[in-house]
C-alpha positions as CSV (number, residue, x, y, z in Angstrom):
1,X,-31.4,-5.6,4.1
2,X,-31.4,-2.9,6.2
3,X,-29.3,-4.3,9.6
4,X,-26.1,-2.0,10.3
5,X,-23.6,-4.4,11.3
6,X,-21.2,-3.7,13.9
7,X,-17.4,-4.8,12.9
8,X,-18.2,-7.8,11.4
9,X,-21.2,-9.2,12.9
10,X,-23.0,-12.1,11.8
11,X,-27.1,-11.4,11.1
12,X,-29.4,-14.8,10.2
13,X,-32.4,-12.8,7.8
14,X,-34.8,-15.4,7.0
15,X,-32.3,-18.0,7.1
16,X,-29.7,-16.5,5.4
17,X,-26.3,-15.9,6.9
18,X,-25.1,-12.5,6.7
19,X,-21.5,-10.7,7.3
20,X,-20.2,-7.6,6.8
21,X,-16.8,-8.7,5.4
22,X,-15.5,-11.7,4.1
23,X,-12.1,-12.1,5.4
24,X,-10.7,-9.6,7.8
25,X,-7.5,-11.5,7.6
26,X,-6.5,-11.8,4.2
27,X,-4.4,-9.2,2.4
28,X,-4.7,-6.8,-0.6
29,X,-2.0,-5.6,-1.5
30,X,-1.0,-3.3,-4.7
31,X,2.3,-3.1,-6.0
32,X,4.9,-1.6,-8.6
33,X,7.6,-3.6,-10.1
34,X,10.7,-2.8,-9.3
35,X,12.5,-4.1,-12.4
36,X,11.9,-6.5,-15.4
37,X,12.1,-9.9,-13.4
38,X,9.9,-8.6,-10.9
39,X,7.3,-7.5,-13.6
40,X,7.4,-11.6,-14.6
41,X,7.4,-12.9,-11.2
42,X,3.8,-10.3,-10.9
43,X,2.3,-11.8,-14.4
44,X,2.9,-15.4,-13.1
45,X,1.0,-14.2,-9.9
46,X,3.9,-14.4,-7.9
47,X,3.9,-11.0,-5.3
48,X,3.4,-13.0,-1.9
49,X,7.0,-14.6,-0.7
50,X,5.5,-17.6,1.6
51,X,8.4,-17.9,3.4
52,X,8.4,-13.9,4.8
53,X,4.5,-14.6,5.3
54,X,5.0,-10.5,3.1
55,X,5.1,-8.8,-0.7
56,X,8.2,-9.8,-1.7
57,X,10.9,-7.2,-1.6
58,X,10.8,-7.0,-5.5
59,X,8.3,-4.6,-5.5
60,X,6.9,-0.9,-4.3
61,X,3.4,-2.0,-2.4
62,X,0.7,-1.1,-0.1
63,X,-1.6,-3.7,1.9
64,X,-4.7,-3.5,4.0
65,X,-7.3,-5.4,4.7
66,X,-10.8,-6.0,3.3
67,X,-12.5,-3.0,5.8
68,X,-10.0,-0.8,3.8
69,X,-10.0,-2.2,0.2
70,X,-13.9,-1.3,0.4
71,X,-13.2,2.0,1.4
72,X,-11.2,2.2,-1.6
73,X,-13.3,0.9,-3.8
74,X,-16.0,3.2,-3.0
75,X,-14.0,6.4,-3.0
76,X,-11.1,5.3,-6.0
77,X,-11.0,2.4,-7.2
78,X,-14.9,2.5,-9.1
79,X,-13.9,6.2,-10.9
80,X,-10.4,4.6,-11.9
81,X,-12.8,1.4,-13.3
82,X,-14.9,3.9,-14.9
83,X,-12.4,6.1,-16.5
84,X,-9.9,3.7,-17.5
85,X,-12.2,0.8,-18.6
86,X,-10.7,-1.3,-16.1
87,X,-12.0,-3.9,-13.4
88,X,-10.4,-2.9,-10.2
89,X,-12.3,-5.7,-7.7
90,X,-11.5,-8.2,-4.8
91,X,-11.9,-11.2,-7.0
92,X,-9.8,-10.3,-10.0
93,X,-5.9,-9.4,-10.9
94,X,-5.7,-6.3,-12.4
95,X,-3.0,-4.1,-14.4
96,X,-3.2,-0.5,-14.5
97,X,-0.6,0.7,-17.0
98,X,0.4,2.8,-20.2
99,X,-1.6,5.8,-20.8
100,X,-4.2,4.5,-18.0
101,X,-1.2,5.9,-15.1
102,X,-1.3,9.3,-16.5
103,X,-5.3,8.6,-15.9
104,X,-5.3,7.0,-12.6
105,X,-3.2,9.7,-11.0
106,X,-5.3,12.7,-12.2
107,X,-7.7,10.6,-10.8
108,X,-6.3,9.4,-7.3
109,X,-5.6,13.6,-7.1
110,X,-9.1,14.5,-8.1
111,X,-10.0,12.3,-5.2
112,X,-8.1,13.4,-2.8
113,X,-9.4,16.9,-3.4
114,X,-12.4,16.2,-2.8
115,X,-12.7,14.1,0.0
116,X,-12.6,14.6,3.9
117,X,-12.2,11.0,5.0
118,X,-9.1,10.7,6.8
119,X,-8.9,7.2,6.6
120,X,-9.1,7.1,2.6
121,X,-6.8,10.4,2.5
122,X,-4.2,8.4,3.9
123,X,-4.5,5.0,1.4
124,X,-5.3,7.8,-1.2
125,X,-2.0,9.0,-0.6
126,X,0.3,6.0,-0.7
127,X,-1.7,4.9,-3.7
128,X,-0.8,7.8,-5.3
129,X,3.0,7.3,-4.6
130,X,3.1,3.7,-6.4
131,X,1.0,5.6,-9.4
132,X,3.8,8.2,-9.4
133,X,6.4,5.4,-9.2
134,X,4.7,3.1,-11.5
135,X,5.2,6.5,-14.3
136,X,8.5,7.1,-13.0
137,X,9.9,3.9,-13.6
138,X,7.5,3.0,-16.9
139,X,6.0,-0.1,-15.4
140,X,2.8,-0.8,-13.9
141,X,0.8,-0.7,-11.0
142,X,-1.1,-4.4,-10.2
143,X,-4.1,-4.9,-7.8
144,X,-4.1,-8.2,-6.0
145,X,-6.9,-8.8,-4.8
């Protein structure tokens, strides 16, 4: 398929529907524990508070859209995949901790380094920040997804 597609515009190619993202609405969000309950409350899945409509307050995070989580995948998350043996995607939950921080941060910097994109430089950034908190603290960093 060779159509661009403009935002997320819908393209019919013999009969097949098309779009550039799935959900520009729905959230990804990765986070940091704060503490040991909060670590729990993240391996029973629970990081959304329904009520706040937000991450609940338990926890360091970062959030953006689909537009932006494939930005990241492209530019970070595939070379943290690679490196670390993990599976970093938007239809899994995954864990990046132990000696795989030390990893993920030479990596995040390595990226950073080498990239012009603005937009990535600054999700590169705050990414970075959770890693370095996630090391800090000696907890984890999850990807919600």
């Amino acid at each position: 398929m060779t159509d661009k597609f403009q935002d997320n515009d819908e393209r019919i190619i013999d009969g097949v529907r098309y779009v550039k993202y799935l959900d520009l609405n729905k959230w990804y969000c990765v986070v940091v524990p704060k503490d040991q309950a909060a670590y729990d409350l993240m391996c029973d899945y629970k990081v959304w508070d329904d009520e706040k409509q937000d991450v609940r307050d338990c926890y360091y995070f970062m959030k953006f859209h689909e537009d932006l989580y494939l930005l990241m995948e492209e530019y970070l998350f595939n070379f943290i995949d690679d490196e670390c043996d993990l599976l970093i995607n938007m239809y899994e939950e995954e864990w990046i901790e132990g000696d795989n921080l030390p990893k993920a941060l030479e990596i995040t910097d390595r990226m950073i380094n080498n990239s012009d994109n603005e937009e990535f430089l600054k999700l590169a950034k705050e990414f970075r920040e959770l890693v370095k908190k996630a090391i800090e603290l000696n907890t984890c960093v999850g990807c919600f997804f």
